[in-house]
C-alpha positions as CSV (number, residue, x, y, z in Angstrom):
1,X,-30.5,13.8,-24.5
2,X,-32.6,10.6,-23.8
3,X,-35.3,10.8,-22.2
4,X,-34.4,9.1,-18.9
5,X,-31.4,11.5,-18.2
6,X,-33.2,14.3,-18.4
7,X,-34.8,13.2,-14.8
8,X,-32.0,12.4,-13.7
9,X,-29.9,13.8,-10.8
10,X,-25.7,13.9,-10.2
11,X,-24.3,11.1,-7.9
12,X,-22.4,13.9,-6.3
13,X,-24.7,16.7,-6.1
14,X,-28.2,15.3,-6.1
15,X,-29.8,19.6,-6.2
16,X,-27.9,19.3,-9.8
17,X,-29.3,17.7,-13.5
18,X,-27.2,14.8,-15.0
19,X,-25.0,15.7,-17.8
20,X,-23.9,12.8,-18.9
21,X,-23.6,8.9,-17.8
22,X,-19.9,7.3,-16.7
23,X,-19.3,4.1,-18.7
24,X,-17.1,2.2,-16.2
25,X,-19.9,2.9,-13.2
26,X,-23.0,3.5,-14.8
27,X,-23.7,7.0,-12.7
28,X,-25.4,9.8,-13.9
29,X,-22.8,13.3,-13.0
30,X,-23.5,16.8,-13.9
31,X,-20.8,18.9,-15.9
32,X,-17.9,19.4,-12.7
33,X,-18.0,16.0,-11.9
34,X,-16.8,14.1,-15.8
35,X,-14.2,14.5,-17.2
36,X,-13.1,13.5,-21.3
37,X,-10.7,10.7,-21.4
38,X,-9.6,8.8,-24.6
39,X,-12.5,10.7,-26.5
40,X,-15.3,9.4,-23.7
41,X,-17.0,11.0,-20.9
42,X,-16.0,9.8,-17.4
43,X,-15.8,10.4,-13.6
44,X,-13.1,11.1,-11.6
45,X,-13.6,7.8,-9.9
46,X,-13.5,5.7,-12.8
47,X,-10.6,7.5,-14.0
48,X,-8.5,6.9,-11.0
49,X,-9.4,3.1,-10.7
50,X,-8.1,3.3,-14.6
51,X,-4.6,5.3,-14.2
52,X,-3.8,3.4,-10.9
53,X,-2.5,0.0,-12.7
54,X,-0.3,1.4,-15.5
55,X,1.3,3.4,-12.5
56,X,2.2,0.8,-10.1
57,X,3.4,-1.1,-13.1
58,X,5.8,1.2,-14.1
59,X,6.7,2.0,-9.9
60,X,8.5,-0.9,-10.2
61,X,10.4,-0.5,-13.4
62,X,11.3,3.1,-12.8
63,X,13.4,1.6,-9.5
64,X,15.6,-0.3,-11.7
65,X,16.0,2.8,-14.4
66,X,16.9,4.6,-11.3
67,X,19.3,2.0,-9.6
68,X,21.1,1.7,-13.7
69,X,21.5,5.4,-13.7
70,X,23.4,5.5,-10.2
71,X,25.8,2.8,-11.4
72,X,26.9,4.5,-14.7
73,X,27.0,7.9,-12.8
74,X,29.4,6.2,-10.5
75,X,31.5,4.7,-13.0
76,X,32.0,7.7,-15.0
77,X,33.1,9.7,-12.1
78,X,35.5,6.3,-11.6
79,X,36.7,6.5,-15.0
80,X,37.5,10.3,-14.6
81,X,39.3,10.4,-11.5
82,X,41.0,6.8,-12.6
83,X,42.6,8.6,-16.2
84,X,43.4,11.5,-14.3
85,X,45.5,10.0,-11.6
86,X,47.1,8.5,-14.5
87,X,47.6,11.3,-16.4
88,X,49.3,12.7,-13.1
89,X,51.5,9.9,-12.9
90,X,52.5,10.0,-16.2
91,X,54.3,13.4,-15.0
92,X,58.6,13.3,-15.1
93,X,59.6,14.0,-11.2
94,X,61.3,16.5,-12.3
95,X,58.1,18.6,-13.1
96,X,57.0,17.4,-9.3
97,X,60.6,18.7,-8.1
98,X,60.6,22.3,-9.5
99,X,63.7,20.9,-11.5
100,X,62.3,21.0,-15.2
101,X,61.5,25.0,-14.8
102,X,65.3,25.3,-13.5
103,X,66.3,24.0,-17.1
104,X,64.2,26.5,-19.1
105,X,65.5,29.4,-17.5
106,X,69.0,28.2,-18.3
107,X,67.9,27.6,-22.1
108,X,66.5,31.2,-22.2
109,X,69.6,33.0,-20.9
Protein backbone atom coordinates (compact mmCIF):
# COMPACT_ATOMS: atom_id res chain seq x y z
CA UNK A 1 0.00 0.00 0.00
CA UNK A 2 1.19 3.70 -0.54
CA UNK A 3 1.78 5.56 1.98
CA UNK A 4 -1.13 8.05 1.83
CA UNK A 5 -3.84 5.25 1.92
CA UNK A 6 -2.74 3.88 4.78
CA UNK A 7 -4.22 7.19 6.62
CA UNK A 8 -6.89 7.13 4.94
CA UNK A 9 -10.53 6.57 5.96
CA UNK A 10 -13.81 4.93 3.80
CA UNK A 11 -16.15 7.58 2.18
CA UNK A 12 -18.84 5.41 3.60
CA UNK A 13 -17.79 4.39 6.94
CA UNK A 14 -15.21 6.98 8.13
CA UNK A 15 -14.57 4.42 11.84
CA UNK A 16 -13.13 2.04 8.80
CA UNK A 17 -9.35 2.01 6.91
CA UNK A 18 -9.36 2.54 3.08
CA UNK A 19 -8.84 -0.47 1.01
CA UNK A 20 -8.46 0.64 -2.02
CA UNK A 21 -9.14 3.98 -4.26
CA UNK A 22 -12.23 4.10 -6.99
CA UNK A 23 -10.93 5.28 -10.36
CA UNK A 24 -13.97 7.02 -11.80
CA UNK A 25 -14.44 9.14 -8.31
CA UNK A 26 -11.26 9.27 -6.79
CA UNK A 27 -12.68 8.02 -3.10
CA UNK A 28 -10.91 6.05 -0.80
CA UNK A 29 -13.66 2.78 0.36
CA UNK A 30 -12.83 -0.01 2.69
CA UNK A 31 -13.35 -3.78 1.45
CA UNK A 32 -17.69 -3.86 1.56
CA UNK A 33 -17.91 -0.82 -0.23
CA UNK A 34 -15.63 -1.88 -3.96
CA UNK A 35 -16.37 -4.06 -5.94
CA UNK A 36 -14.08 -5.79 -9.14
CA UNK A 37 -15.35 -4.76 -12.48
CA UNK A 38 -13.50 -5.39 -15.79
CA UNK A 39 -10.30 -6.51 -13.80
CA UNK A 40 -10.39 -2.94 -11.69
CA UNK A 41 -11.43 -1.98 -8.25
CA UNK A 42 -14.59 0.20 -8.01
CA UNK A 43 -17.55 1.49 -5.99
CA UNK A 44 -20.96 0.81 -6.21
CA UNK A 45 -21.58 4.32 -7.29
CA UNK A 46 -19.28 4.44 -10.03
CA UNK A 47 -20.45 1.24 -11.17
CA UNK A 48 -24.05 2.31 -11.46
CA UNK A 49 -23.31 5.61 -13.29
CA UNK A 50 -21.35 3.05 -15.69
CA UNK A 51 -24.20 0.19 -16.29
CA UNK A 52 -27.00 2.85 -16.52
CA UNK A 53 -26.21 3.98 -20.34
CA UNK A 54 -25.72 0.52 -22.05
CA UNK A 55 -29.21 -0.09 -20.29
CA UNK A 56 -31.33 2.60 -21.46
CA UNK A 57 -29.71 2.01 -24.81
CA UNK A 58 -30.89 -1.22 -25.22
CA UNK A 59 -34.59 -0.19 -23.24
CA UNK A 60 -35.38 1.04 -26.37
CA UNK A 61 -34.26 -1.65 -28.76
CA UNK A 62 -35.66 -4.48 -26.62
CA UNK A 63 -39.39 -2.63 -27.31
CA UNK A 64 -39.01 -3.28 -30.90
CA UNK A 65 -37.56 -7.10 -30.39
CA UNK A 66 -40.67 -7.27 -28.32
CA UNK A 67 -43.29 -5.52 -30.67
CA UNK A 68 -41.45 -8.09 -33.82
CA UNK A 69 -42.03 -11.10 -31.60
CA UNK A 70 -45.85 -10.27 -31.10
CA UNK A 71 -46.42 -9.85 -34.87
CA UNK A 72 -44.91 -13.29 -35.91
CA UNK A 73 -46.61 -14.97 -32.88
CA UNK A 74 -49.77 -13.56 -34.45
CA UNK A 75 -49.21 -14.57 -37.75
CA UNK A 76 -48.32 -18.10 -37.05
CA UNK A 77 -51.44 -18.58 -35.02
CA UNK A 78 -53.10 -16.86 -38.43
CA UNK A 79 -51.37 -19.16 -40.62
CA UNK A 80 -52.57 -22.19 -38.44
CA UNK A 81 -56.01 -21.55 -38.02
CA UNK A 82 -56.06 -20.15 -41.97
CA UNK A 83 -54.64 -23.91 -43.36
CA UNK A 84 -56.89 -25.55 -41.04
CA UNK A 85 -60.11 -24.01 -42.11
CA UNK A 86 -58.97 -24.99 -45.35
CA UNK A 87 -58.16 -28.27 -44.71
CA UNK A 88 -61.85 -28.44 -43.22
CA UNK A 89 -63.18 -27.21 -46.30
CA UNK A 90 -61.43 -29.37 -48.39
CA UNK A 91 -63.83 -32.10 -46.66
CA UNK A 92 -66.61 -33.98 -49.33
CA UNK A 93 -70.22 -32.98 -47.68
CA UNK A 94 -70.81 -36.16 -47.63
CA UNK A 95 -68.27 -36.73 -44.69
CA UNK A 96 -70.28 -33.45 -43.06
CA UNK A 97 -73.64 -35.46 -43.78
CA UNK A 98 -72.95 -38.82 -42.15
CA UNK A 99 -73.45 -40.08 -45.81
CA UNK A 100 -69.77 -41.41 -46.52
CA UNK A 101 -69.89 -43.87 -43.37
CA UNK A 102 -73.47 -45.13 -44.74
CA UNK A 103 -71.34 -46.33 -47.87
CA UNK A 104 -68.70 -48.27 -45.92
CA UNK A 105 -70.96 -50.24 -44.10
CA UNK A 106 -72.65 -51.33 -47.30
CA UNK A 107 -69.05 -52.20 -48.77
CA UNK A 108 -68.38 -54.32 -45.67
CA UNK A 109 -71.60 -56.44 -45.71
Amino acid sequence: MSPGLIHQRCFNHSFREAAARCPECRRFYCRECITEHDDRVICAACLKKLAQPAFTQRRGFVGVVRTVQLAAGLFTIWIFFYFLGQGLLSISPSFHDGTVWQGMWLDLE
